[in-house]
Structures are given as C-alpha cells and as structure tokens.
C-alpha positions in Angstrom: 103.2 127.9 104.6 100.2 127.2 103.0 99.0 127.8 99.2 97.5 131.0 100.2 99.7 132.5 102.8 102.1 132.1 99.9 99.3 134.1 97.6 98.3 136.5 99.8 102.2 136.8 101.3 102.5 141.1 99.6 99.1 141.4 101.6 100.4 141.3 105.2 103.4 143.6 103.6 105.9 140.7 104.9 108.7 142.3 102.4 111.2 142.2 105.0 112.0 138.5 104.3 113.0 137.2 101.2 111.6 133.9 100.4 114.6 131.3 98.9 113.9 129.6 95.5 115.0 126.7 98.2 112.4 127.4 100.2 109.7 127.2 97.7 110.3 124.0 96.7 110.6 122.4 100.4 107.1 123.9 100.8 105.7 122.6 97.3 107.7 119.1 97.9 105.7 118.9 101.7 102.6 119.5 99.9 103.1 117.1 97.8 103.8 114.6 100.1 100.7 115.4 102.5 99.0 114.4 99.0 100.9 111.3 98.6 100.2 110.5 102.2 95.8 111.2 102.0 95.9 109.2 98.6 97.3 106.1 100.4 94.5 105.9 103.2 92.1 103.0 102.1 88.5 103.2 102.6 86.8 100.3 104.4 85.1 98.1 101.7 81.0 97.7 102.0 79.4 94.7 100.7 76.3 95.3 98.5 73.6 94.3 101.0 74.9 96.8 103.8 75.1 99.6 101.1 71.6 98.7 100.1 70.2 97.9 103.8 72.1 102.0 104.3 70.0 103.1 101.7 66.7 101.5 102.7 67.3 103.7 106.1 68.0 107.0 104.9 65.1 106.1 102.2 63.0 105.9 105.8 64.7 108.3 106.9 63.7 111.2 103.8 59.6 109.2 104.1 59.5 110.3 107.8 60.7 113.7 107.0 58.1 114.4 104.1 55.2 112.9 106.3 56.3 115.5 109.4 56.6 118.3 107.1 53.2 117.7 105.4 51.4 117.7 109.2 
C-alpha cells in the first residue's frame, strides 16, 4: 500500500478492515527499504571532455532551433 492509498484509505470507505499497528510498520519498513535500495544504484561516471563535448551538442542543438524558429 502506498503513501496515498494509506491517505486516501477513509475515501474508498474501506472501514470494513482494520489496518494492524503491525501492518503499518511492514509497509513504512518496505518503503524504506525501496529507498535504501534506489540510493545504492551508482551513476556511470563522465569524464570532463565527454560532459563538455554533450554540451557543445545540445549548445548546436538550441542554435539550430533559434535559426528554424526565426525563418
């Protein structure tokens, strides 16, 4: 269940079932682990001249749109 199922739980009038102080926390604790688990993915690391040489292109990139929207 996510953050706003849980929020918006009184909205679908679910009050048939009673939700377990035990079942709170093994939803917050899951969340908290999908959190752990996105923090750990690494991000490839870019040397300086293929960050510049990425720039230089989109750089071109905005030139060729301004030139087409000025025709």
């Amino acid at each position: 269940m996510s953050a706003k199922e849980f929020i918006l739980i009184d909205d679908n009038n679910n009050y048939g079932e009673e939700i377990l102080d035990e079942d709170i926390v093994n939803m917050v604790k899951s969340n908290e682990m999908d959190l752990i688990e996105e923090e750990l993915v690494l991000q490839p690391k870019i040397s300086t001249s293929k960050a510049l040489a990425s720039l230089d292109k989109v750089s071109f990139l905005f030139l060729i749109i301004h030139l087409i929207l000025l025709l």
